[in-house]
N, C-alpha and C positions, 0 to 999 in steps of 0.2 A: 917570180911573183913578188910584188910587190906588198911588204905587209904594214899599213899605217899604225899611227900611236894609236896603243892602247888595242889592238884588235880585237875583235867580237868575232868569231868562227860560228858559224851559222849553217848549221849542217842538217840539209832534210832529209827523212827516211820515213816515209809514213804509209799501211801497208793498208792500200786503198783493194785489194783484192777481196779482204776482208770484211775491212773496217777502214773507215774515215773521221781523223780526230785531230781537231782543234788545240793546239800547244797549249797549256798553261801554266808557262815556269814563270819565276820569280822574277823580277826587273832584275836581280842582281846576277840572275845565271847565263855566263857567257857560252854557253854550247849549246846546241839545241839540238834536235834528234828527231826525225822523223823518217819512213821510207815507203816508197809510193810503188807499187806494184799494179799490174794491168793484167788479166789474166783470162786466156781464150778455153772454153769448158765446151768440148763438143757433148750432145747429147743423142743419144740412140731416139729420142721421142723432138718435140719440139721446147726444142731450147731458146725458144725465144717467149717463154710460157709468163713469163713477168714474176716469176719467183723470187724475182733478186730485189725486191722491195725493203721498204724502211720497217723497223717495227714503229709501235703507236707514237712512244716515244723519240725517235729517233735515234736511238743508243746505238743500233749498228745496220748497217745494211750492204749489199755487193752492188758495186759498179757494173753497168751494163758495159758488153766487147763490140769490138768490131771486127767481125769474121769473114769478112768477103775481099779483106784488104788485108794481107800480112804485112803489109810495109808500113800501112796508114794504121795496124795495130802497134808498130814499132813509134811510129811519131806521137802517135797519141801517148803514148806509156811515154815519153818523154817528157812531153808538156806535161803532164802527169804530176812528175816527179820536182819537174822546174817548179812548179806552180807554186807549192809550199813554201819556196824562199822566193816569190816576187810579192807572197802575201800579205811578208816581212816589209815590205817598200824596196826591197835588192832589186836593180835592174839586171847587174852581172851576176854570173857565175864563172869562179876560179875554177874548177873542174868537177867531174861525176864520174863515181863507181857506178858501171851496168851490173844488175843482178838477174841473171837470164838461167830459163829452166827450159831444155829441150824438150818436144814431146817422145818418152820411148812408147807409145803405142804405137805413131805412125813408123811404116818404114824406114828406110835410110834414106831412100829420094827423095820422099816426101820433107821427113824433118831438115833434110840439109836444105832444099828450097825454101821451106817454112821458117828456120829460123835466119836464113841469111838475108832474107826479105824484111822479118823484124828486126837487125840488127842495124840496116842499110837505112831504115826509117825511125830509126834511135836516131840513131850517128847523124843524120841530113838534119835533123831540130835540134840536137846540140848546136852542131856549125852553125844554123841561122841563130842560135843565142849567144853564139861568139864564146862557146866556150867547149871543149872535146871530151871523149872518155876516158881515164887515166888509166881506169886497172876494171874489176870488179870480181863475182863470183857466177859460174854456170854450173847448172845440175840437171840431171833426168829427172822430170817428172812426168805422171799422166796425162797434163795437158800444158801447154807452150801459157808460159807466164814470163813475160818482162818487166823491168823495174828496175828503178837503181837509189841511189841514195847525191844529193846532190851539197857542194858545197861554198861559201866564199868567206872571207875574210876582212871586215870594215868595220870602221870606229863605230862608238858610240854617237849617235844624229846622223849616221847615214841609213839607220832602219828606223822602221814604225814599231815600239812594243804593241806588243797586242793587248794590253789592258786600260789605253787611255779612254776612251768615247767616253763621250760627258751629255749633259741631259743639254737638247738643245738640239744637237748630230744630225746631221742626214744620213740616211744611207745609199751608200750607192753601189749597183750588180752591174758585172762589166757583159758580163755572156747570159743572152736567154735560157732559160729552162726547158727541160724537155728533151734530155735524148735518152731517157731510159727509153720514153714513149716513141720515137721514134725507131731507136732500134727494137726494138721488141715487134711492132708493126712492115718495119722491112723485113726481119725473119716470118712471121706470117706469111706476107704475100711469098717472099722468095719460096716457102713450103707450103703454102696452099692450103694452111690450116683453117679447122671449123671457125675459128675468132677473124681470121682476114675474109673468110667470106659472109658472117654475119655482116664483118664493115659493109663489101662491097653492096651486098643485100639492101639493105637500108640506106644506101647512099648517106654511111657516114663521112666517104671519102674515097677518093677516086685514086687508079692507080697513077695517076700521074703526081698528083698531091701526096701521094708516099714516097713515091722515088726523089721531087723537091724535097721532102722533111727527111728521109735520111740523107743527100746532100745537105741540106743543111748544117744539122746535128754533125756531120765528118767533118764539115768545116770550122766549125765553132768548138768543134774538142781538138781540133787538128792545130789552132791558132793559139800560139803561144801566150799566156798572160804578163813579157816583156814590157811593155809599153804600159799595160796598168801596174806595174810593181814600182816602174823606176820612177812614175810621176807622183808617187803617195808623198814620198819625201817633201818635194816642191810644193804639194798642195797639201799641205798640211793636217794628213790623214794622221786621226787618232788610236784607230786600231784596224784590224781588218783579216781577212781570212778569207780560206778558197772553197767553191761550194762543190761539195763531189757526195760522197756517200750517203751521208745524213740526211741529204737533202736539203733545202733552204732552211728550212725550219728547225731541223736538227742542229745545222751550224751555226745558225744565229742564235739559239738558246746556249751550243758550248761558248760562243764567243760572250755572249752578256755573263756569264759562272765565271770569267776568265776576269773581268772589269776591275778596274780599284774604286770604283764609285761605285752609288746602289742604283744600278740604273738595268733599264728594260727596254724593247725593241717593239713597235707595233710596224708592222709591214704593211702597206696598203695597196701595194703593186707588183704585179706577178708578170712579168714579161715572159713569153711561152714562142717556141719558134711554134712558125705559123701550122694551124691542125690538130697540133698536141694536143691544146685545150679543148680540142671538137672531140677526139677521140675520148678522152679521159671523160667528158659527160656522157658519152653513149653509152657507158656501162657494161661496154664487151669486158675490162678488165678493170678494176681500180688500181693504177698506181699511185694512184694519193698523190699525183701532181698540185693539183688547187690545193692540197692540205699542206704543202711543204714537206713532204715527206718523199720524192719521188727521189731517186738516186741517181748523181748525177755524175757522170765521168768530165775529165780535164773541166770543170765548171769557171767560171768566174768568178771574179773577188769581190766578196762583201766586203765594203770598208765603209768607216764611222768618221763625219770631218763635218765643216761648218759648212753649210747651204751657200753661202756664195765662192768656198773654196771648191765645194761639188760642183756647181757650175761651170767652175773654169775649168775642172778636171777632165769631168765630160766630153767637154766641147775640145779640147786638147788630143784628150785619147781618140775620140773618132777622129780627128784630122791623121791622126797616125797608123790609128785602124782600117779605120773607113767602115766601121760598124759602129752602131750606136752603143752607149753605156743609158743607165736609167738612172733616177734616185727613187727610190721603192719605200722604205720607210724611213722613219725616227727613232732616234733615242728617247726614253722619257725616263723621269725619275720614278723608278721603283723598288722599295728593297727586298721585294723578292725576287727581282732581277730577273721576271719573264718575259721569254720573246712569244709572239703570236703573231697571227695574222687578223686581221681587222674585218670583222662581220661585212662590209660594204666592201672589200675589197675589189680590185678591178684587174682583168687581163688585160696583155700588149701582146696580140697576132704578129708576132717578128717577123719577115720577111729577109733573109741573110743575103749580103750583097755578094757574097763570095760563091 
């Protein structure tokens, strides 16, 4: 491995089974620390009941799973864990410790299937990041948790600090919102719970339009944040972060706390894959999608840059995507440095091309 002058070691670990939190170190602190965990909770009742919400605040909330895919729970937990260091502007990663917890409730058949399926779907989104698993730690617990902590090594100007955005900023979300809402709604129908037939009742949504929104939602957590981390650098991003537990609004209030300026965030647009926003007005459940507060697994990067550098970014990452990126809101000068979302604000009905 190659290590350049002066190197920055850049190491994430941030334990999104929990909790989801926005770095705040010093411009002058060369290590960084975070670890991202992914974690499947079977439940004796319906576990798909939306429990795992934000509070008011956004201070802590759980990631919705995906339990009908051990392997695609494996890849997700990866991008997971990537995601924190392409938040940084890093397109590569030097290498990652897997942090994997067996289930001992299931059998022996079962766990050895279960966890070689997440293991198989770690390791496939490492390789497509161009980068493998070194070592890591595994443990028995009550329910199958993967995670790992990821790492690389580059100078100073090859990452974004996370404290520049200046009054003036666009912002730009690379991934639609909305897969708490959709996973919570494919567990309904998969169970046949009273909340999936209220939906169907009132034709708030049809089973075909749930089974599109959870493909969705697995593709868009499933898709590595690569391609948005390595072009912050080029386009001139000032700060930026990845939207997972807090929800949008949680993370864009820790990222304005985080600024060397006095500045604040108004959002004016919520890009939602397609239904979510139909579900969340019906009032079967509130996950406080529209409020920014919904909780969002492997999410997108919120990043802070100048509106014609956003333009070019955009239009750059969807040629590499082939998904679209947005600009949602602004920076503005505030020194109480709140984020919000904007009384007039407006949804984007996503449709994912994948």
């Amino acid at each position: 491995m190659a290590v350049r002058d002066h190197p920055f070691i850049l190491q994430i670990q941030n334990p999104q089974n929990l909790m989801s939190t926005t770095m705040s170190e010093s411009v002058a602190k060369k290590q960084r620390t975070a670890k991202d965990t992914t974690a499947y909770r079977p439940s004796r009742d319906d576990s798909g009941d939306g429990n795992n919400l934000g509070t008011t605040n956004g201070r802590i909330a759980l990631d919705c799973s995906v339990r009908h895919t051990r392997q695609g729970h494996g890849r997700i937990g990866a991008a997971n864990v990537l995601s924190d260091l392409y938040a940084e502007g890093v397109g590569d990663c030097d290498f990652v410790l897997m942090l994997l917890a067996a289930c001992r409730d299931m059998n022996e058949d079962e766990r050895t299937i279960c966890t070689k399926e997440m293991v198989k779907g770690f390791n496939d989104a490492c390789l497509e990041a161009g980068t493998s698993v070194s070592g890591g730690q595994t443990v028995l617990n009550p329910w199958p948790v993967i995670g790992g902590v990821a790492t690389t090594i580059c100078s100073e100007g090859e990452y974004v600090k996370s404290d520049g955005a200046q009054v003036g900023d666009v912002v730009v979300l690379t991934k639609p919102l909305g897969t708490q809402v959709a996973v919570n709604v494919h567990e309904w129908r998969v169970r046949q719970t009273p909340k999936w037939q209220e939906l169907s009742k009132r034709n708030i949504i049809s089973l075909e339009q749930a089974e599109d929104m959870m493909h969705a939602a697995v593709c868009s957590m499933s898709r590595l944040n690569r391609h948005a981390g390595s072009l912050m650098v080029k386009h001139h991003a000032h700060a930026g972060t990845d939207v997972t537990g807090f929800g949008i609004l949680g993370h864009a209030q820790n990222l304005m706390d985080n600024q060397a300026a006095e500045v604040g965030m108004e959002i004016h647009t919520l890009p939602c894959i397609a239904n979510t926003s139909k579900v969340e007005e019906s009032g079967v459940l509130d996950f406080r999608l529209l409020k920014g507060y919904s909780a969002e697994t492997s999410g997108g990067l919120m990043i802070c840059m100048k509106e014609e550098d956003a333009v070019a970014y955009c239009k750059e990452l969807e040629d590499l995507d082939e998904e679209p990126a947005w600009i949602i809101g602004r920076v503005v000068e505030d020194p109480n440095r709140k984020a919000s979302i904007a009384d007039d604000f407006k949804t984007l009905e996503v449709e994912m091309k994948g």
